[in-house]
N, C-alpha and C positions, 0 to 999 in steps of 0.2 A: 573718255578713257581710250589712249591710243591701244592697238595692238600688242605695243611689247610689253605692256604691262598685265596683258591677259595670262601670262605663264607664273607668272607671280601670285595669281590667287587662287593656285593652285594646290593643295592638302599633299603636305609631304608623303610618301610612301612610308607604313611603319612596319620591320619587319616583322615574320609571322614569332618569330622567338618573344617580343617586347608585347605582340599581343596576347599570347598563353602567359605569359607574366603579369602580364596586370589581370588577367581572367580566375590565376591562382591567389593575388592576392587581395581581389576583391571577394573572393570564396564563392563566385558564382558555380556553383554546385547545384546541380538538378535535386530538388526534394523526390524522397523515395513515394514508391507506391505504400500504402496502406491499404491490408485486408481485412475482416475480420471475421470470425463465424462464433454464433452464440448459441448454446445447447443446458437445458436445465429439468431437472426432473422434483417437482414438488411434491415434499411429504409435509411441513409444517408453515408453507406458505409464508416465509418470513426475511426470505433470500428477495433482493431488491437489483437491477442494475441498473447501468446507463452507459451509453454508446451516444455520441457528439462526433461523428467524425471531420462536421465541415465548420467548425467553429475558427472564427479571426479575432485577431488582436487589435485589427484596424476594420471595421463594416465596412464591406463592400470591399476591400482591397484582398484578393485572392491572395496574393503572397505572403500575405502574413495568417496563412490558414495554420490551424493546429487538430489535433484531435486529442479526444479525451475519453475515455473507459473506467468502468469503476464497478466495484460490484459490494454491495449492502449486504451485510447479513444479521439481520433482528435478531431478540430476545427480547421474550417477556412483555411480547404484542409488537406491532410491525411499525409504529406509529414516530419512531426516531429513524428508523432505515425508508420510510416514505419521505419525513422532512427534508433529513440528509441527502437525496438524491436529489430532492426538487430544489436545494438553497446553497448546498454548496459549493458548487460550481461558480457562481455569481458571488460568493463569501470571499475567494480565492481571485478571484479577479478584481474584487470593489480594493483589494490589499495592495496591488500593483499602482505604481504610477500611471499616468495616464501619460502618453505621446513615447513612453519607454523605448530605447530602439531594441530587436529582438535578440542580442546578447544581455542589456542590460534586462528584459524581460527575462530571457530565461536564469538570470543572476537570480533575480526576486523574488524566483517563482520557488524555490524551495523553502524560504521562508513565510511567502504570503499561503504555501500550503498548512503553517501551522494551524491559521485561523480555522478555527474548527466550525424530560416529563418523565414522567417510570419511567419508560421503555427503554433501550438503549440501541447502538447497533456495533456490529465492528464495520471498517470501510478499507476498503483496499483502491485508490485513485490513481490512475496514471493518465499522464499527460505526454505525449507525442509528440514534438515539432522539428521537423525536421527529423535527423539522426540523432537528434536528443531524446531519451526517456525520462522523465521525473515521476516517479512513485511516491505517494504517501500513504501510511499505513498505520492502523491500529486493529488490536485486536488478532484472530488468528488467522483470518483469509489468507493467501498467499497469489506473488505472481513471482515467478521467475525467466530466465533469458535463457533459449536455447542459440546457440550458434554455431556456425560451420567449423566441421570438426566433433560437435557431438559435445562440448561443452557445456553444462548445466549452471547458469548463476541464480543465486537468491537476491532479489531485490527487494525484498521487507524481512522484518522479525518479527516474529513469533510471540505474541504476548500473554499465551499462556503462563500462567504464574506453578505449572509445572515444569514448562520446560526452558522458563528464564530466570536463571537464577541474578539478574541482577536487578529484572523487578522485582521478585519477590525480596530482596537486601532493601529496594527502598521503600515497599510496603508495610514494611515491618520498622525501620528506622524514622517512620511519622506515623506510628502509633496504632498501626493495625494491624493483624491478624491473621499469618496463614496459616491452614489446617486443612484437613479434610473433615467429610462430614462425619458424624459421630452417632452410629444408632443405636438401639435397645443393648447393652451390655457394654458399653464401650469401646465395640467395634469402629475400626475407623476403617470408611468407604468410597469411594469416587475418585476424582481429580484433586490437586491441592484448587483450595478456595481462598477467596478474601473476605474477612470477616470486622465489620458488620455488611449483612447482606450475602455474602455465598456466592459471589459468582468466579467465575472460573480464569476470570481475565483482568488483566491487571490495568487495559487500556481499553476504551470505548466512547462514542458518542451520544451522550443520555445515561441514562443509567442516575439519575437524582437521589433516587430514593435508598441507594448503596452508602452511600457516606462518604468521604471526599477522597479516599486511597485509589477510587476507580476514575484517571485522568485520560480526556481527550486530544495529547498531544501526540505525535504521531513521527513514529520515524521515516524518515525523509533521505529518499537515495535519486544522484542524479546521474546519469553516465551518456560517454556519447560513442553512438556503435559506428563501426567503418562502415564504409558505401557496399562491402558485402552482407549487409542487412543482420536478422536474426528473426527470430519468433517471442512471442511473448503468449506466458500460459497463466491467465489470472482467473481463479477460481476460489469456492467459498471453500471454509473445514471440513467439509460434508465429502469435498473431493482426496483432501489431503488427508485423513483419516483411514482411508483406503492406499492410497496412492501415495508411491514417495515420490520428491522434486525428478529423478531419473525416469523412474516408471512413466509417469507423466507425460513427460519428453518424449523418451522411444515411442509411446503406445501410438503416436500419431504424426513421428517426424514423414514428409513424404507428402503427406495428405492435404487437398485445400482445407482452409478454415474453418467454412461452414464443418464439413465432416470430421474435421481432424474435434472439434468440437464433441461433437457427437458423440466420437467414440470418445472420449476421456470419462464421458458420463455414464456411457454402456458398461466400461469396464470398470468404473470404481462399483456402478453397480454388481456386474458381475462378480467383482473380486470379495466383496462383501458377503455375498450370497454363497459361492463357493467356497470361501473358508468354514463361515458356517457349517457348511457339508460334512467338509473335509473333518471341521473339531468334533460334531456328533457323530461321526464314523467311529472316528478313534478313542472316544470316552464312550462308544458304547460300546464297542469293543473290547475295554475293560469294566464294563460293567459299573459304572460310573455315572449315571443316571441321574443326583441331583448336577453334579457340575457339568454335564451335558446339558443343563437347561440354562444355569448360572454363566453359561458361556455365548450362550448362543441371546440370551436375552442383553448382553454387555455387546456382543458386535451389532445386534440390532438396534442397540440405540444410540450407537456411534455413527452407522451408517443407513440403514435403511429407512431409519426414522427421521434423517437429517436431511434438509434440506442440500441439494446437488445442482450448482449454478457455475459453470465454465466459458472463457470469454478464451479466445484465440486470436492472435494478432500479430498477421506476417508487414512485417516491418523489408518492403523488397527496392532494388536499385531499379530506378527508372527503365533502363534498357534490360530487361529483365525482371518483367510485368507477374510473369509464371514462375515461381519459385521450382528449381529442377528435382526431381521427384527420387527419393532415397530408396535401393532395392530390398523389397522385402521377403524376408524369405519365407518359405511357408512353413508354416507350424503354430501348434497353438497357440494365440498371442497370448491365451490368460496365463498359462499353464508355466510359459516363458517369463512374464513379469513375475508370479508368485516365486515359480521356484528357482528363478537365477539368479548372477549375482546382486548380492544387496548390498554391498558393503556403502553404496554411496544413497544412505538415506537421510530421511527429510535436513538431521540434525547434520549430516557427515558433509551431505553437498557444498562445493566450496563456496566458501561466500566471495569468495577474491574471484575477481570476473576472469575474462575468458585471455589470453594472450597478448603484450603490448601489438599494438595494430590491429585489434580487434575490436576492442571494449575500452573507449578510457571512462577512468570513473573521476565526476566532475566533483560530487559533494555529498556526504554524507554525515548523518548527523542523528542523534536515535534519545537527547538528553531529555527530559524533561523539565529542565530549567527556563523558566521561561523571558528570563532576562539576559541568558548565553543566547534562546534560540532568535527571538527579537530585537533586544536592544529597547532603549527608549524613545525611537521615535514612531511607534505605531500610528497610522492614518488616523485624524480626528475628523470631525466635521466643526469646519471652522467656519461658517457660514451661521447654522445651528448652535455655537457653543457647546453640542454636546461633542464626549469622546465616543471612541467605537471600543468596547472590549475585547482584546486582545484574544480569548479565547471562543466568547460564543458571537462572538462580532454583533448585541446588540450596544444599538445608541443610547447612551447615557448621562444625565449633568454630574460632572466630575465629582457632585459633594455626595453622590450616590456610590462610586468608588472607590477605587485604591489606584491613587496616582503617582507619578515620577515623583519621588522624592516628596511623600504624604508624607512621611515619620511614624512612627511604628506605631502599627495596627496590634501585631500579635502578642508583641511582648514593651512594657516600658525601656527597658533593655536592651530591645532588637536594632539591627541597625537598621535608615529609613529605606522606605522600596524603591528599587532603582530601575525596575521595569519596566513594563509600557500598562497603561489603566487595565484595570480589571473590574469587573462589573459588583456586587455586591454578591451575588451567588459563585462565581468563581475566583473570587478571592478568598473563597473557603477552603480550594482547594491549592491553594498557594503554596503550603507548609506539604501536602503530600506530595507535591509533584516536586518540590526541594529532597524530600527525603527527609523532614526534619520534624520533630515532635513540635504542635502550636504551642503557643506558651512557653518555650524554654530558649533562654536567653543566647543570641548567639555568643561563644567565647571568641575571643580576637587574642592572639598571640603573637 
């Protein structure tokens, strides 16, 4: 090789403009920090969590790290909020493809979150990757988004069957029953219920022995937060019984996680305890005596009897590791939350997220349909010949199920199932989670 041909294998100069171009649109983007702080105070021992922060997509490949938080909350023995914690994480991941790149993972991931004995639980999951959030939710736990600016967003609903009137339209339109309870003279008492079985929720994991109107499918929200970060406040009913989505947010903006934790639980504590006060002051004061008891035994078994499990989760920009700390001014926090403004509670808080450039929201989806939320091709084991069921993800030989295009199970008349398998115990629940009476013929017009 003579000399003049040494300049020649040379590497062009590329200006610095073409190199922030090709850097923006390969989207190399530093992933944020992740914090978290955990605080819970046990009365019925039935509240479950989990915290995964250094879980991968790929083993062994740090960049394709994700985290994952979640918080259980039992009924009626702890024994489906123990499972749930220990299987579902691995239920939601066996649903993805395998070698997926991490767009088309977080594509999937909202639907491989559908895959879901007495007991039952509610579960509230979120998933973390990147500036990505994905939530799934049943039941009444809540997490919501605070962000800069003092913005409050809800990222689940509420499946109280009091305070959602469009499950209780499809609990009732497949054949079941809401009400309250009904005691000695007629009196009706409590929460609205779903009857057969009584329980207060219209969605949960477990719960068998209710009868098929109580369905494990779960609304699913995905959004993706700008490089100025946000917080995430997910806690069991125990908190938000006390505490509106606002309250919640102010009582600890400012504070690292661990604490900011802590106190959410001090004061739904508090806030329980001092109304209480505050209502036997004022009914004894009118000399009111039995509803001074009638009252204070209703806020105690909302809150002091309930179980209180709060998960806190600073979602921060790389170059600003220490979230900058909000002025607080001094005064009494309880006294401030109770008696100020309320007008944005739990129901009022906007569900529409925070500003274009703040929050985009990727996908959201709440049906209980399970052939809108799926489609037909759910994961089989095709190796095994068996399928996997679409809801409680076990393995099963298809003649044990209800598969694509089986031909009508519920009615001679129905038309065939176009969904993905279902196992023989949740194909019971097929027809509630439609909204549709079993047995009765669909009409086609």
């Amino acid at each position: 090789m003579n000399q003049t041909e040494v300049p020649q294998m040379k590497a062009p100069l590329v200006p610095l403009a073409t190199l922030i171009g090709r850097e923006l649109r390969n989207e190399k983007i530093e992933k944020p920090f992740v914090k978290y702080g955990q605080a819970a105070l046990a009365k019925k021992g039935e509240d479950y969590f989990l915290i995964k922060p250094d879980c991968q997509r790929i083993p062994g490949n740090a960049s394709t790290s994700f985290s994952v938080f979640a918080i259980f909350d039992g009924h009626n023995g702890v024994s489906a909020a123990i499972f749930t914690k220990e299987s579902l994480l691995n239920n939601v991941l066996s649903a993805i493809p395998q070698g997926a790149s991490r767009d088309e993972w977080l594509q999937a991931l909202p639907r491989a979150l559908v895959a879901g004995e007495t007991s039952g639980t509610t579960v509230t999951f979120v998933v973390i990757d990147g500036w990505t959030v994905t939530v799934a939710s049943v039941g009444d736990s809540r997490c919501i988004l605070d962000t800069q600016g003092g913005i409050v967003s809800l990222l689940t609903v509420d499946h109280r069957l009091e305070e959602n009137a469009e499950e209780r339209e499809r609990v009732t339109a497949s054949g079941g029953e809401v009400g309250r309870l009904n005691v000695f003279g007629g009196n009706e008492v409590g929460p609205l219920r779903c009857w057969p079985g009584g329980l207060c929720l219209s969605r949960s994991i477990g719960d068998t022995d209710v009868g098929e109107f109580i369905v494990p499918i779960p609304h699913v929200k995905q959004v993706k937060l700008s490089n100025a970060g946000g917080r995430l406040i997910i806690a069991s009913d125990g908190i938000w019984d006390a505490l509106t989505s606002d309250m919640a947010a102010k009582s600890c903006r400012g504070l690292p996680t661990e604490l900011a934790a802590k106190l959410v639980v001090k004061v739904t504590s508090s806030v329980v305890v001092y109304i209480i006060h505050r209502e036997w002051q004022c009914l004894f004061w009118l000399n009111m005596n039995i509803c001074v008891c009638s009252s204070q035994e209703a806020l105690r078994s909302r809150g002091l009897k309930d179980d209180t499990t709060c998960l806190v989760v600073d979602i921060i920009p790389s170059d600003h590791p220490v979230p900058a700390p909000t002025p607080r001014k001094k005064q009494n926090v309880l006294s401030s939350l109770i008696f100020g403004k309320k007008a944005h509670d739990s129901m009022k808080t906007s569900n529409k997220l925070a500003a274009v450039g703040v929050v985009e929201e990727l996908f959201e989806e709440g049906s209980a349909m399970l052939a809108e939320r799926l489609g037909r091709d759910f994961p089989s084991n095709a190796s095994s010949g068996l399928f996997r069921c679409a809801v409680c993800q076990v393995d099963q030989p298809p003649s044990d199920g209800l598969s694509v295009n089986s031909g009508p199970y519920f009615s001679p008349t129905s038309k065939p199932w176009e969904g993905p398998f279902l196992c023989a115990n949740c194909r019971k629940k097929k027809d509630a989670m439609e909204g549709k009476r079993p047995g009765i013929p669909t009409v086609i017009t």
